[in-house]
C-alpha positions as CSV (number, residue, x, y, z in Angstrom):
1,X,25.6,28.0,2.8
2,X,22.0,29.2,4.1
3,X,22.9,33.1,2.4
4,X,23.7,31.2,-1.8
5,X,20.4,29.4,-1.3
6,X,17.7,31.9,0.4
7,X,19.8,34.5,-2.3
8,X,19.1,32.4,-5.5
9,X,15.9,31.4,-3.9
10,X,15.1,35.3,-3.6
11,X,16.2,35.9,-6.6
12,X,14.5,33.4,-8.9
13,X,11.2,34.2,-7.2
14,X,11.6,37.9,-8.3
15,X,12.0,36.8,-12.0
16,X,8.6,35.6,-11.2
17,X,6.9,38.6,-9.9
18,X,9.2,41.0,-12.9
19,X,9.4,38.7,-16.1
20,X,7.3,36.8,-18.5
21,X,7.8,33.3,-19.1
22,X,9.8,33.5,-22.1
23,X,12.4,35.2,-20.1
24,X,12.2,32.3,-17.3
25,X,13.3,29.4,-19.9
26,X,17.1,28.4,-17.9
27,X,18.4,30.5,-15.0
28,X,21.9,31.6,-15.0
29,X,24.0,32.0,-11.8
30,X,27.1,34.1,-12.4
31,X,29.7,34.4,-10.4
32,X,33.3,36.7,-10.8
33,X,36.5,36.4,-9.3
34,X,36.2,38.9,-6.6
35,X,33.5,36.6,-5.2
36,X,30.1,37.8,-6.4
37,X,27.2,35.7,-7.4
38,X,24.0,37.0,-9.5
39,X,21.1,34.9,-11.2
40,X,20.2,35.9,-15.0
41,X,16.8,34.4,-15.6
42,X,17.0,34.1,-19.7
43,X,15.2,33.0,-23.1
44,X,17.1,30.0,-24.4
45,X,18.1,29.0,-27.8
46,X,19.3,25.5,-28.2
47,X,20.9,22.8,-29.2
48,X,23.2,26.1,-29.4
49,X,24.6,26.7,-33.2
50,X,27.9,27.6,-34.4
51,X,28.8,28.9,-38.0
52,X,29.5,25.2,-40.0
53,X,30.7,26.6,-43.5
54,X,32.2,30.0,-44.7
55,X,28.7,31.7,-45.9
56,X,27.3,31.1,-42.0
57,X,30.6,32.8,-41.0
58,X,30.8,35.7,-43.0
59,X,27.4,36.6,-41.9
60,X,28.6,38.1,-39.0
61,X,24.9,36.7,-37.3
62,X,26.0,34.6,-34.4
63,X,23.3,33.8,-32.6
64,X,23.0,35.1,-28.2
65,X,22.1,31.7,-27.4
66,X,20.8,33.1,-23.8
67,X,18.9,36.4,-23.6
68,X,18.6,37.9,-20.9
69,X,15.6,40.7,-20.3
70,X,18.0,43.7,-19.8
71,X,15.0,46.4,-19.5
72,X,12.9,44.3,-16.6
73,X,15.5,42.4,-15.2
74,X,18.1,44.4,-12.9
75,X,20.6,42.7,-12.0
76,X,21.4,41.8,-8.0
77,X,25.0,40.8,-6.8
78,X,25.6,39.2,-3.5
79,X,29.1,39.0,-1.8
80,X,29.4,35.5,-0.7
81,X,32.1,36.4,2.2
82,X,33.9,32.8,1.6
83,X,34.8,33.6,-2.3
84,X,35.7,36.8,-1.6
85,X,38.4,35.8,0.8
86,X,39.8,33.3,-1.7
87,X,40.1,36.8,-4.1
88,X,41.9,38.8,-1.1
89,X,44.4,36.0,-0.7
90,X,44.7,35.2,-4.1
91,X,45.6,39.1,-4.5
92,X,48.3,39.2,-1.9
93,X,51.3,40.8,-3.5
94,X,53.6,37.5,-2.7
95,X,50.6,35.4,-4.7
96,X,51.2,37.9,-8.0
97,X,52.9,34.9,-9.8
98,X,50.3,32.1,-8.8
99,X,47.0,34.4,-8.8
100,X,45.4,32.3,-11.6
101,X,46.1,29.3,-10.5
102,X,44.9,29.9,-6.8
103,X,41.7,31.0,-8.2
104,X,41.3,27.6,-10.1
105,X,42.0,25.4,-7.3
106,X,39.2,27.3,-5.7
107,X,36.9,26.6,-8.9
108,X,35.7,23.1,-8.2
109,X,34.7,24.5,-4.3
110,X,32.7,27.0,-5.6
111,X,30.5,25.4,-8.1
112,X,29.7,22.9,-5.5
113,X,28.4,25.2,-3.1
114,X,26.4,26.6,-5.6
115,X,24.9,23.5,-7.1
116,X,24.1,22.5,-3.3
117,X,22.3,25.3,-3.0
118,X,20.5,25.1,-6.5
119,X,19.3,21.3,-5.9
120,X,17.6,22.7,-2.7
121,X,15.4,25.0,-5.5
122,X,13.6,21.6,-6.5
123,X,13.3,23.9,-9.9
124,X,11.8,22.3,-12.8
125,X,13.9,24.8,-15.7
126,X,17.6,23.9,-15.8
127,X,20.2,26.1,-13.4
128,X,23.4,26.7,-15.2
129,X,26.7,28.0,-13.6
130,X,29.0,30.2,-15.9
131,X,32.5,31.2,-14.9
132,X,31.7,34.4,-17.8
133,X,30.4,37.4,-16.6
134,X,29.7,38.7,-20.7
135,X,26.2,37.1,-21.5
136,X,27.6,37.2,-25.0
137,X,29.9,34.3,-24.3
138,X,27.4,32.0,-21.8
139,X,26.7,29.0,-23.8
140,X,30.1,27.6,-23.7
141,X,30.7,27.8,-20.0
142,X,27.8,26.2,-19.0
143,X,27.9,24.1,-15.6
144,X,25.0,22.1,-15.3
145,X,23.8,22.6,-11.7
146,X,20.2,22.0,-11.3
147,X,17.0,21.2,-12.7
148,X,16.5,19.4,-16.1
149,X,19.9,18.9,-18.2
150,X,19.8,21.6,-21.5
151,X,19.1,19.9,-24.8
152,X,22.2,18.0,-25.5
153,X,24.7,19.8,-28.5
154,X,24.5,17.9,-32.1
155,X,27.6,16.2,-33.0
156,X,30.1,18.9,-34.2
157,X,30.8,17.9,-38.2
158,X,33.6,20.0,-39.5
159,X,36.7,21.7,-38.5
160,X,34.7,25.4,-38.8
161,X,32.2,24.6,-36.2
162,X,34.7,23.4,-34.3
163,X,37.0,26.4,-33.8
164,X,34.1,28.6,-34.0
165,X,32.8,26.9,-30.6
166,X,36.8,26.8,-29.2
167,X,36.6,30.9,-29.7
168,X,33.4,31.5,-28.2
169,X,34.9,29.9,-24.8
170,X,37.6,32.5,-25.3
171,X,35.9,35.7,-26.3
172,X,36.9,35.9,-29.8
173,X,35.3,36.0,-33.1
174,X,36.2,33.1,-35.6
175,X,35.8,35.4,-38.7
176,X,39.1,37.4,-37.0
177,X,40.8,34.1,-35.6
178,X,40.4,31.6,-38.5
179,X,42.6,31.2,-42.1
180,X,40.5,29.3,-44.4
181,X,42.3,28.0,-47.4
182,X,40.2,25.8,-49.7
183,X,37.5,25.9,-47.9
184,X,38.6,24.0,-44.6
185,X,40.4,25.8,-41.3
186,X,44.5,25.8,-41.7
187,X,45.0,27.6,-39.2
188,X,43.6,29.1,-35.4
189,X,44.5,32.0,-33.1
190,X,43.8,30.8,-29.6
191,X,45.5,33.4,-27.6
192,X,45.2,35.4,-24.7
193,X,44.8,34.5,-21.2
194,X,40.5,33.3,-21.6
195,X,42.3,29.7,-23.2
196,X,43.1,27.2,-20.4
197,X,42.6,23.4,-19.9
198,X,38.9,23.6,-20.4
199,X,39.3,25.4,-23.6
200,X,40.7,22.2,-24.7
201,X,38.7,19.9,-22.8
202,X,36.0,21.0,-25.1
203,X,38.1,18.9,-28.1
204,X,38.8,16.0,-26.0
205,X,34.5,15.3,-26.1
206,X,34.6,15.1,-30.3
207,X,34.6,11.8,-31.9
208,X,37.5,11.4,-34.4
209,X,39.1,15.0,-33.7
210,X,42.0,14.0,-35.9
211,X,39.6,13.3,-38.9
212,X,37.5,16.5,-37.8
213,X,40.9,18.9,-38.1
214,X,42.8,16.7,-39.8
215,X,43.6,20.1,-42.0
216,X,44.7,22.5,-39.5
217,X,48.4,23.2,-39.7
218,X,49.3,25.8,-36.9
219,X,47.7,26.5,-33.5
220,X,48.2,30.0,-31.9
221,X,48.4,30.0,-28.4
222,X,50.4,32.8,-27.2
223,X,49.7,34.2,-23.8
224,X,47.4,31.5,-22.4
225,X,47.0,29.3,-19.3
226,X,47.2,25.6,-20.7
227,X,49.0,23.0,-18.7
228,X,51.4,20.7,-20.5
229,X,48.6,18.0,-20.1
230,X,46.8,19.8,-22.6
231,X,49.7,20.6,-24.8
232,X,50.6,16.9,-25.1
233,X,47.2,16.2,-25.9
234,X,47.1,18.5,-28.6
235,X,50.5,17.5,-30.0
236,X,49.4,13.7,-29.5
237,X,46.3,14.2,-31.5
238,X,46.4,17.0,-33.9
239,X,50.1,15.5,-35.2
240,X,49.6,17.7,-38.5
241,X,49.3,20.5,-36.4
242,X,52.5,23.2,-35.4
243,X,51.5,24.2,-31.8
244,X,53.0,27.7,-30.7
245,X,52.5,28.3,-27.2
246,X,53.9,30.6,-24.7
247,X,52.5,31.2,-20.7
């Protein structure tokens, strides 16, 4: 689509003209349901670091891993007219009960329109697609679409960083959604309609998960949008684990 690429090719061009390098490191394009698309040109921090022991939790200093120039950059939205329609009919009253799911089927489509257009860039800083529209919460949404790959994660070590990555996909802090007994995670609130499949597909990419959280007792997940493929998984690997779910 010639309007994505001349928009993101607008768009990353003004970053040049408005901001200074350290605010060009990885470019962002957002996009929201409704079927808007803006670029966030940002400073990066990676590999990106999660809290890994109770002192780095309690400190209530999680790092912005992307940060975005908010008093030189202004923000432009464009309308792409093909997203939008998947909103409108995603919104029509007999579509209430499958309105989620209709926007997911449309997911795949709409990051591949936007990496086409981003691989047309040639850029040499990495593009990255986020499903987010709360900067706070980037890092773990991250689509790869263009440009040199982001510095690859470490391995994560323990069941703290862990969960404190899982709630950072689904907006919520681990100091609130954690119970720590002895020093190790017993238990995690995963609730609320931001967990879905690839809230867990995040676990399904640790080695030896079942070592990793071999401590956990009960999962939390009332309220949210995981398939039963991602229930069994959990169930399958996390044995030790009571899973409470509800859609």
């Amino acid at each position: 689509m010639s309007e994505v690429y001349e928009f993101i090719k607008g768009e990353v061009e003004r970053s040049e003209m408005d901001l200074s390098d350290g605010y060009r490191q990885v470019f962002i394009v957002g996009c929201s349901d409704d079927g808007e698309i803006a670029v966030f040109p940002c400073k990066a921090i990676t590999p990106f670091h999660y809290p890994r022991n109770i002192e780095e939790l309690e400190s209530y200093d999680e790092q912005q891993h992307f940060d975005i120039d908010e008093t030189h950059w202004d923000e432009r939205w464009l309308v792409v007219q093909e997203f939008q329609k998947q909103y409108e009919f995603a919104c029509l009253p007999e579509n209430e009960e499958s309105f989620d799911t209709l926007l997911n089927n449309e997911f795949e489509s709409r990051v591949s329109i936007l990496k086409e257009a981003c691989l047309k860039l040639r850029s040499q800083k990495p593009i990255v697609f986020v499903k987010s529209e709360s900067e706070y919460w980037f890092e773990v949404n991250t689509i790869h679409l263009a440009g040199p790959e982001l510095p690859r994660q470490f391995e994560k070590r323990n069941d703290i960083e862990v969960f404190s990555m899982l709630l950072r996909h689904v907006n919520s802090r681990p100091e609130y959604s954690l119970k720590i007994e002895g020093g190790v995670v017993v238990e995690v609130d995963l609730s609320g309609g931001s967990t879905d499949d690839s809230t867990i597909n995040i676990l399904r990419n640790i080695p030896s998960i079942e070592t990793v959280l071999q401590h956990v007792r009960r999962i939390n997940m009332d309220m949210t949008r995981v398939s039963q493929h991602s229930l069994d998984f959990l169930k399958n690997r996390l044995q030790n684990a009571e899973v409470n779910y509800t859609h």
